[in-house]
Wavefront OBJ file of the C-alpha trace (Angstrom):
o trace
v 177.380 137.950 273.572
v 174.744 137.939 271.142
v 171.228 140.547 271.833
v 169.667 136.848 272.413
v 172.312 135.696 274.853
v 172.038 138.784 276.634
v 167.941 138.378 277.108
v 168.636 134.996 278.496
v 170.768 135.697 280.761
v 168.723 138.965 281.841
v 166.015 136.312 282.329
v 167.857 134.005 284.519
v 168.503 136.453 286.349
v 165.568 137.910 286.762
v 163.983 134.483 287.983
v 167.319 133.873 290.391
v 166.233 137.411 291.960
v 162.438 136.519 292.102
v 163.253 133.461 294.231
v 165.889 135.110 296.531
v 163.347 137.766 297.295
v 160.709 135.165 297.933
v 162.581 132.997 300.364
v 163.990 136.178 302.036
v 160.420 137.638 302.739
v 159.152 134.043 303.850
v 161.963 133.543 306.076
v 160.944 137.395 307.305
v 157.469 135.972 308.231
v 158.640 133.161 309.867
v 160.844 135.276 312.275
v 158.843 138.233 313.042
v 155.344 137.119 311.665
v 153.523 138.221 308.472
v 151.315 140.890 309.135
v 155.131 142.860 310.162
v 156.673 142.087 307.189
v 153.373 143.109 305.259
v 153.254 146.484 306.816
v 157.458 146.694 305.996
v 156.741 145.638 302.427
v 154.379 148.441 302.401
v 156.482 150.922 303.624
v 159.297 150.189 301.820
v 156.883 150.373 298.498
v 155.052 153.404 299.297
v 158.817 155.400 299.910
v 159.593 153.931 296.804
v 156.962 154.993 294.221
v 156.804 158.371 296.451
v 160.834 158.903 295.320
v 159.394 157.941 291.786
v 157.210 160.366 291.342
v 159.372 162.927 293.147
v 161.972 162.413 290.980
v 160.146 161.655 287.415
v 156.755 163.249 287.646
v 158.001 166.156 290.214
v 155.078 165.111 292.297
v 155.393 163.402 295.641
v 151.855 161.453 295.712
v 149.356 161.063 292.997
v 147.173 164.016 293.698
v 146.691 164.602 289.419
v 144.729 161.441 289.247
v 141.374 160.908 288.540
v 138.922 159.007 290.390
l 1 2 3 4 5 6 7 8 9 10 11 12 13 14 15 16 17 18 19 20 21 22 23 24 25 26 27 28 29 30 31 32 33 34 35 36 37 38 39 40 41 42 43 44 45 46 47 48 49 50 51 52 53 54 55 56 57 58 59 60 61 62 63 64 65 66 67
């Protein structure tokens, strides 16, 4: 598989994942309502970019930036 190939089918992918994860969160908000699965997709984010910087910036929350 050429370097071209393999960006293609990186790409498909990609886009194959997008929509999965689309129709699973709208089916989400069709079973348990919207504002729930907004305040899971938060959570879920905010444990995520909290084991992020954890893990690459050895800080837990961004308490080094400037505002």
């Amino acid at each position: 598989m050429t370097n071209l190939q393999t960006g293609q089918a990186a790409a498909m992918a990609a886009a194959l994942l997008w929509t999965f994860s689309t129709l699973a969160w709208a089916l989400a908000g069709r079973r348990i309502g919207s504002l729930a699965v907004c305040l899971h997709r938060l959570l879920i984010t905010s444990v995520f970019l909290a084991l992020y910087g954890g893990l690459v910036r050895h800080r837990w929350l961004p308490t080094d930036a400037d505002g």
